[in-house]
MARROSE-578156 format. One line per 5 residues: number of its first residue (from 1); their letters; for each residue x, y, z of N, C-alpha, C. Coordinates in pm, 1 decimal, m for minus. Layout:
<nodes>
NUM) a) X Y Z X Y Z X Y Z ~ ... $
</nodes>
This chain:
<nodes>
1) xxxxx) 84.3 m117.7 0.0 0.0 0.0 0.0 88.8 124.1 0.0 ~ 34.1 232.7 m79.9 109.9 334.1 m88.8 137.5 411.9 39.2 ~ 227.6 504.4 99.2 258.4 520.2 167.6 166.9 669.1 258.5 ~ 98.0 668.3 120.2 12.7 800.9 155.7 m140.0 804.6 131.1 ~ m156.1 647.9 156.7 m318.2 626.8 128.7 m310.1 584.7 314.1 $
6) xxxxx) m426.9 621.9 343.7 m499.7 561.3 462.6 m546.1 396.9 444.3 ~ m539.5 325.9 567.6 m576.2 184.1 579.9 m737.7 212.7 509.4 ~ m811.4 124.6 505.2 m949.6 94.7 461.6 m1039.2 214.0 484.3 ~ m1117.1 247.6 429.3 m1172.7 362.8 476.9 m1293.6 353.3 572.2 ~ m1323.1 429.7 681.5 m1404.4 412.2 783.0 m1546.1 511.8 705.5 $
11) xxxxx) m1589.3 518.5 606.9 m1707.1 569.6 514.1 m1676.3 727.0 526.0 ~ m1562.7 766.3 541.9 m1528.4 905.2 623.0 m1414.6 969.4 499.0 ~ m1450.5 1000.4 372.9 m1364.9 1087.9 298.9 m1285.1 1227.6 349.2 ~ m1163.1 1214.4 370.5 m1083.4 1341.0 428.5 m1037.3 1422.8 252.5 ~ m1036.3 1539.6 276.7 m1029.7 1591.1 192.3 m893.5 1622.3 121.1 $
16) xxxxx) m876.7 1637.2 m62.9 m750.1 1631.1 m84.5 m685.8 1753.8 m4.3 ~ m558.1 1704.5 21.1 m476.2 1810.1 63.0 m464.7 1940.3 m22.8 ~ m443.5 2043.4 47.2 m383.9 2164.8 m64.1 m296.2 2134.7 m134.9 ~ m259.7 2220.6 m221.5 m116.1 2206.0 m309.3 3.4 2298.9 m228.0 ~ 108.4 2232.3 m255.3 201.4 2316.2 m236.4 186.4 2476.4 m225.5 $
21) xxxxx) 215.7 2586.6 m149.3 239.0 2687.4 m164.8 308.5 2781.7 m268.6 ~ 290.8 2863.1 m342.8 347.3 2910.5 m463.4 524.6 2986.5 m408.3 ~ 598.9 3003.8 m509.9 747.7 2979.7 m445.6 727.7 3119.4 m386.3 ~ 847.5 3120.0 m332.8 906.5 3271.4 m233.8 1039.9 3279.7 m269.1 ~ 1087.3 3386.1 m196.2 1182.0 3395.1 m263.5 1306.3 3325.9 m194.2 $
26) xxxxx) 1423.2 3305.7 m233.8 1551.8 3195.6 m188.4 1622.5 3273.4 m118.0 ~ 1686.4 3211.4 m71.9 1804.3 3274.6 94.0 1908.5 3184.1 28.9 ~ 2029.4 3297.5 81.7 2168.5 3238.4 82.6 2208.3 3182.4 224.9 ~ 2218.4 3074.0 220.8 2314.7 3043.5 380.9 2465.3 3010.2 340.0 ~ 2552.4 3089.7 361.4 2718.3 3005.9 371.1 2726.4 2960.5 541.8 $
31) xxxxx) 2708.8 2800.5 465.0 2774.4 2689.7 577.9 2916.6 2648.9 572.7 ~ 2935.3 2579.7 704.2 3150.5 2513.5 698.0 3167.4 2481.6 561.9 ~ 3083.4 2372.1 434.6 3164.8 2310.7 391.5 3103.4 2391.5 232.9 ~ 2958.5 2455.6 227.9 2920.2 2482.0 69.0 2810.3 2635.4 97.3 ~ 2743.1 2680.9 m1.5 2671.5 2801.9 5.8 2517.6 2690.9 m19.7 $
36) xxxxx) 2436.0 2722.0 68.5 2344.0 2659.8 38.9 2165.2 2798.6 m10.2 ~ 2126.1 2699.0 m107.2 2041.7 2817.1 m176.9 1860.1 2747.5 m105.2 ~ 1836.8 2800.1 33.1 1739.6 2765.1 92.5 1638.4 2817.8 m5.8 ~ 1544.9 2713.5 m61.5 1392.8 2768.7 m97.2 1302.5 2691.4 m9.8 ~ 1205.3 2789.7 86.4 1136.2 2698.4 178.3 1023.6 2614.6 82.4 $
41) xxxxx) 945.0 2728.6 25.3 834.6 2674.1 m81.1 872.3 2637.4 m258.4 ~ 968.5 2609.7 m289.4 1004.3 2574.6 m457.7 1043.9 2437.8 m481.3 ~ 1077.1 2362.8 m435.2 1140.2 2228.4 m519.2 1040.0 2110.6 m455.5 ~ 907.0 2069.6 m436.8 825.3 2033.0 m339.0 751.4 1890.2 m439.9 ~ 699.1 1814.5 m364.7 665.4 1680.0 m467.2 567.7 1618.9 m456.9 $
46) xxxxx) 477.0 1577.3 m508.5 371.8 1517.1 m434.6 414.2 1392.9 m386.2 ~ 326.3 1336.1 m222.1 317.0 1235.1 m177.2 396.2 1119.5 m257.3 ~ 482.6 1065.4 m127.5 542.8 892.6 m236.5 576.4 948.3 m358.5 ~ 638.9 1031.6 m461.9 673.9 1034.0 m590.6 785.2 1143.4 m613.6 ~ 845.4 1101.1 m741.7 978.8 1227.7 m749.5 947.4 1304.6 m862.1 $
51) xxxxx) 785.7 1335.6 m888.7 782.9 1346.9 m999.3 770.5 1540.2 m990.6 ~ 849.9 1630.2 m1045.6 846.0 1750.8 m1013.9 749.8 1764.2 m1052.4 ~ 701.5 1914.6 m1010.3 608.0 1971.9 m941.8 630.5 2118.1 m1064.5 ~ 486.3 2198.1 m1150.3 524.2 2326.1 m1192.6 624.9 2415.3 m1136.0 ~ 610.7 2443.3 m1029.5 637.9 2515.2 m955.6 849.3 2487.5 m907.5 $
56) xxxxx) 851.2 2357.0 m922.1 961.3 2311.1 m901.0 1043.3 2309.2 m1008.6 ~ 1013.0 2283.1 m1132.9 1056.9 2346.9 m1276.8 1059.7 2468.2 m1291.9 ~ 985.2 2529.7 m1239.0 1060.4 2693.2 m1272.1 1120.9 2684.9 m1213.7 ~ 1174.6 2655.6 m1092.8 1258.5 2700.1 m976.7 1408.7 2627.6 m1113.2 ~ 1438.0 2529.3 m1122.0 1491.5 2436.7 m1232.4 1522.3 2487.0 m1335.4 $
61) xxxxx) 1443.7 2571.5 m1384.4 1435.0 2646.1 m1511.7 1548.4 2740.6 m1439.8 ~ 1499.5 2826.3 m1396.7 1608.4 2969.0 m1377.3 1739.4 2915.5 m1324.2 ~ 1761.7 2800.8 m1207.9 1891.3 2767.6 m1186.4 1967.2 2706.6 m1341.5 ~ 1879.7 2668.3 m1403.6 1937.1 2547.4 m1549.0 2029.7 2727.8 m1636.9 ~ 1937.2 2800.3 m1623.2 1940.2 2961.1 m1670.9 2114.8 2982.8 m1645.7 $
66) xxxxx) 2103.8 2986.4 m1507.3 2242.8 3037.0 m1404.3 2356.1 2974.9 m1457.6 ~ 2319.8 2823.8 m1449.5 2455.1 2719.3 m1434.0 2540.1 2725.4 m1601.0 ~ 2441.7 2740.3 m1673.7 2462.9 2778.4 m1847.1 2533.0 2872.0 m1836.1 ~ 2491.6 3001.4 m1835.1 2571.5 3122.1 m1815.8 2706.9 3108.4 m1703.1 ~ 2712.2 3007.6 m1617.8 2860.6 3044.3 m1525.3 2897.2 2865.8 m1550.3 $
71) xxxxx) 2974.9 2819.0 m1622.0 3000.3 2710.7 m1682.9 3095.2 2622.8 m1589.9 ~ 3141.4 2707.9 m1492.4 3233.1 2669.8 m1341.8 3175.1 2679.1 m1261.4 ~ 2992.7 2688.3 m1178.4 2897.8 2659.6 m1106.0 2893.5 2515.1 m1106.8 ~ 2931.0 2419.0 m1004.6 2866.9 2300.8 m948.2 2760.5 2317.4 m833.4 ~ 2681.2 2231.4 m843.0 2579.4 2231.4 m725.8 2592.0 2082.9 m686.0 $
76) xxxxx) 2480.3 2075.3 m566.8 2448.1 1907.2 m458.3 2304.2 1935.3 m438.7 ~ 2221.6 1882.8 m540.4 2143.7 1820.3 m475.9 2089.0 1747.0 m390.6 ~ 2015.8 1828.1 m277.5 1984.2 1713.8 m173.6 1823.0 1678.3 m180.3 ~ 1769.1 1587.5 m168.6 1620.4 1519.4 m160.9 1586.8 1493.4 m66.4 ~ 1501.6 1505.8 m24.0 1448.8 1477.8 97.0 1269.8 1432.1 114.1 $
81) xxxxx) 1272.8 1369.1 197.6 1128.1 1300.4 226.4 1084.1 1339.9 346.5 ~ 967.3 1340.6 368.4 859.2 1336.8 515.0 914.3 1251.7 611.0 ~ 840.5 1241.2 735.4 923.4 1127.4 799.4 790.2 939.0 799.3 ~ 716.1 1005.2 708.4 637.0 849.6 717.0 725.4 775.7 582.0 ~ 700.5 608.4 654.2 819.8 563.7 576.5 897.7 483.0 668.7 $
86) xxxxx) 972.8 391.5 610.7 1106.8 357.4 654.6 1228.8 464.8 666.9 ~ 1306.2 440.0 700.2 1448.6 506.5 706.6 1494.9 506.8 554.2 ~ 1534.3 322.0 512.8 1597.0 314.6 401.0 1487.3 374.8 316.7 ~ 1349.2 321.5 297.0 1240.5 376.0 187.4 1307.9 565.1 175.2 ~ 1248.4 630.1 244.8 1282.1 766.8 249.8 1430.9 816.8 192.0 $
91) xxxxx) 1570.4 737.5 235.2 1667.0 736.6 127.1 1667.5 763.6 12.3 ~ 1596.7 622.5 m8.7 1562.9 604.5 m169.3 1453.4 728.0 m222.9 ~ 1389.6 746.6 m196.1 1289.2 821.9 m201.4 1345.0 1003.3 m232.0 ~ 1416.6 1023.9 m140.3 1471.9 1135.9 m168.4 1568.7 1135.9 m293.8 ~ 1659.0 1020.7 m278.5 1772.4 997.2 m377.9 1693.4 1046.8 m571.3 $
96) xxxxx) 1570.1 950.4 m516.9 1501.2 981.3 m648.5 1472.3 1084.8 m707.8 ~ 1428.0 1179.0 m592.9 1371.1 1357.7 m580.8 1524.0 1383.9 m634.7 ~ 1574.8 1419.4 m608.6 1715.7 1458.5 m641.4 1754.7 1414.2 m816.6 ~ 1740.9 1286.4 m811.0 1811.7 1265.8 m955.1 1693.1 1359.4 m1072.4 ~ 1562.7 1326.9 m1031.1 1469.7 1368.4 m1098.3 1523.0 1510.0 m1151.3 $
101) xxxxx) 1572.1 1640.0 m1041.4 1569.8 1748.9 m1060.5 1737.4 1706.4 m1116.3 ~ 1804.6 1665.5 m1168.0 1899.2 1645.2 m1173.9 1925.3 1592.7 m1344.8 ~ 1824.6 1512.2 m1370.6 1774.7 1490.0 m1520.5 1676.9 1604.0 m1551.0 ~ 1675.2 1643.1 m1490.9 1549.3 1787.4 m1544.5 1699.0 1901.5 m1585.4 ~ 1787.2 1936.4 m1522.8 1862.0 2011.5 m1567.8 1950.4 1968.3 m1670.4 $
106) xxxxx) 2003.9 1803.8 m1661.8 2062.5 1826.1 m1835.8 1964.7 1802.5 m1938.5 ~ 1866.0 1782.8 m1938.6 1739.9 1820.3 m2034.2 1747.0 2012.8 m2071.4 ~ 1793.1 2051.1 m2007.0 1763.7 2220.9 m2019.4 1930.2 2299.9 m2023.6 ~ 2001.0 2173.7 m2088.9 2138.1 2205.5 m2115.1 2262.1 2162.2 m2005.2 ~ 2247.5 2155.8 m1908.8 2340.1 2107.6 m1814.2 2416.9 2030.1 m1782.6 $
111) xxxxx) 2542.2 2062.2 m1792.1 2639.5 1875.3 m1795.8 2607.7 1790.1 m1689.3 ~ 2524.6 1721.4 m1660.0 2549.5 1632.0 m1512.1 2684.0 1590.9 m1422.4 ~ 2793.4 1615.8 m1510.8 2911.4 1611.3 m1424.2 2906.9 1728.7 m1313.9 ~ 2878.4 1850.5 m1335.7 2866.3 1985.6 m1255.3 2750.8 1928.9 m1190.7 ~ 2639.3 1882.7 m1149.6 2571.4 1812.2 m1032.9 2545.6 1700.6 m1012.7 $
116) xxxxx) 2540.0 1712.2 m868.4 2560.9 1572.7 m745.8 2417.7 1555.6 m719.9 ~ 2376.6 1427.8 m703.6 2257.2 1426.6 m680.9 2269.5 1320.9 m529.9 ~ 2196.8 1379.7 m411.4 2185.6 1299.5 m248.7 2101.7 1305.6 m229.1 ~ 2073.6 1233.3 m82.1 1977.1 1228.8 m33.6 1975.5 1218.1 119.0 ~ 1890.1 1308.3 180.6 1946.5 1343.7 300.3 1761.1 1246.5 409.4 $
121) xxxxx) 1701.7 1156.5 310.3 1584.3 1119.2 408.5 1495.5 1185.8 441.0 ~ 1498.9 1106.7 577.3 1367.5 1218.9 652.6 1451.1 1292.7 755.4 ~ 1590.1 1263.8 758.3 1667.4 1305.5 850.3 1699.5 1496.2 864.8 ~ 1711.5 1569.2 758.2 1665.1 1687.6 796.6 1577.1 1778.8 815.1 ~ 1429.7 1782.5 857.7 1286.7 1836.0 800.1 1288.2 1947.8 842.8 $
126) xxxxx) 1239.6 2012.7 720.8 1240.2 2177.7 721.2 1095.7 2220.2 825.3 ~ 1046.6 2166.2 825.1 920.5 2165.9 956.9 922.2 2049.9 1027.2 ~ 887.9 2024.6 1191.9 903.4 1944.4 1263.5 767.7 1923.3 1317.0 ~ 647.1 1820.9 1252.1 524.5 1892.1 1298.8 476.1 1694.7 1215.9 ~ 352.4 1656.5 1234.5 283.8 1564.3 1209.2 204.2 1608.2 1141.2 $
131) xxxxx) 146.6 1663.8 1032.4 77.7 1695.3 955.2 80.5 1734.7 808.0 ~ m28.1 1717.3 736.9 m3.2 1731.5 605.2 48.1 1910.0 581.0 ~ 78.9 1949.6 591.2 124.8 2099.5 585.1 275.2 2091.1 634.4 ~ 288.4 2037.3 717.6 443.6 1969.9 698.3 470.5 1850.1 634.8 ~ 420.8 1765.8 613.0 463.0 1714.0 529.1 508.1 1696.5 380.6 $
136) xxxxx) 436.9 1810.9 358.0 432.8 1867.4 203.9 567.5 1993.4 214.6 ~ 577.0 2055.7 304.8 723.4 2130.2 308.4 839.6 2007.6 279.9 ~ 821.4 1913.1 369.8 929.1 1837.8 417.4 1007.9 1774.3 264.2 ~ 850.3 1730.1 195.8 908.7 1649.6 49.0 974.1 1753.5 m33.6 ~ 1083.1 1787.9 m38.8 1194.5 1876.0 m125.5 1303.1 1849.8 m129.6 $
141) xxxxx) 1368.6 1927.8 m232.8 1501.1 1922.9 m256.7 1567.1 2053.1 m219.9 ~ 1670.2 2057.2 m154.8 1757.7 2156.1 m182.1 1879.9 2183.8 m248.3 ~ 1917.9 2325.5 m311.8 2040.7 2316.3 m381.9 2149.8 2411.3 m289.8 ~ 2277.7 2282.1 m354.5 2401.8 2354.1 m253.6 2461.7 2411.6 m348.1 ~ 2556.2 2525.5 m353.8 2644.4 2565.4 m438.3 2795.0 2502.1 m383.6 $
146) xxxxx) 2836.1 2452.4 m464.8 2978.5 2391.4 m471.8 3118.0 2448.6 m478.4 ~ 3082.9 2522.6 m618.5 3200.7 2552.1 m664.1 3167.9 2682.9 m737.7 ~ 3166.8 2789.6 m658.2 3117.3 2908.0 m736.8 3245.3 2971.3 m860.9 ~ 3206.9 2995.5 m956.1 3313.1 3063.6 m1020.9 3367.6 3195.5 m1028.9 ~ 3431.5 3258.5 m1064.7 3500.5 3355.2 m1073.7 3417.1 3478.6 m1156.1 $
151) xxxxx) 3391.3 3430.0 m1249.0 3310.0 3546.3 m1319.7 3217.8 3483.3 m1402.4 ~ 3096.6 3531.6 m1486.2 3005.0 3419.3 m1576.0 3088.3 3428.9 m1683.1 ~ 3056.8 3306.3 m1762.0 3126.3 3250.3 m1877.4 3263.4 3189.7 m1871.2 ~ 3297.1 3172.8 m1775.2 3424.4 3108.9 m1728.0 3433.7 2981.1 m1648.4 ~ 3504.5 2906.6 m1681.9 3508.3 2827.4 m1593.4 3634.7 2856.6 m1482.8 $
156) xxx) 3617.2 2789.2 m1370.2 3656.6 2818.3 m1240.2 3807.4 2732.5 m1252.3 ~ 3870.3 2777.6 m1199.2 4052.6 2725.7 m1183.6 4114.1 2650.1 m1125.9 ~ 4019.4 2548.6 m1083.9 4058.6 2411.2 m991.2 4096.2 2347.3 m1048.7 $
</nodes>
């Protein structure tokens, strides 16, 4: 059984969830080891699936935009899942979210050598809460910046 259907139904229809929230805008965090590009509401998935989301393609679209124009930009995809699930399921699960947005960018020109595709589980959740409103934050990806370059159209000197 899917992971996001209810056991048998008690004659009691709960209603579909909302959709995702429409994006906002992205934050820079520089952490110890990379620059990470927080979007709370953009890279988001429906229930059990890695299958992007409108909203997560644009977000895709304009980074695919960036990484073209600065040809020495690497990123890390990270994926991430809710916490219903197994441990390993949710792995996998994220791993998938990740590659997905990951084949979505060399579709839109992007070498896949310049991104990493991970998966970080249910182990980091951007909301800490039992409910479908977190749970729908939680299913995302985030992008790390790697290897920023020097100027656009250049590649970087490593």
């Amino acid at each position: 059984m899917p992971l996001c259907q209810a056991p048998a139904p008690v004659q009691v229809k709960k209603p579909e969830p909302p959709p995702p929230p429409a994006p906002q805008k992205t934050r820079v965090e520089k952490r110890q080891e990379d620059i990470a590009l927080v979007q709370e509401k953009s890279i988001h998935f429906p229930c059990d699936s890695a299958e992007l989301l409108p909203d997560g393609r644009q977000t895709l679209d304009l980074l695919a935009g960036v990484m073209n124009r600065w040809p020495g930009l690497k990123v890390k995809i990270l994926g991430h899942a809710d916490q219903r699930g197994s441990m390993e399921y949710n792995l996998k699960l994220g791993l998938e979210r990740a590659q997905s947005a990951r084949q979505y960018l060399a579709e839109k020109g992007v070498d896949p050598s310049r991104v990493m595709a991970d998966s970080m589980g249910e182990a980091q959740p951007l909301v800490v809460d039992e409910n479908e409103e977190a749970y729908a934050k939680n299913r995302r990806c985030e992008i790390r910046v790697l290897a920023p370059p020097a100027q656009p159209g250049t590649a970087s000197q490593n």
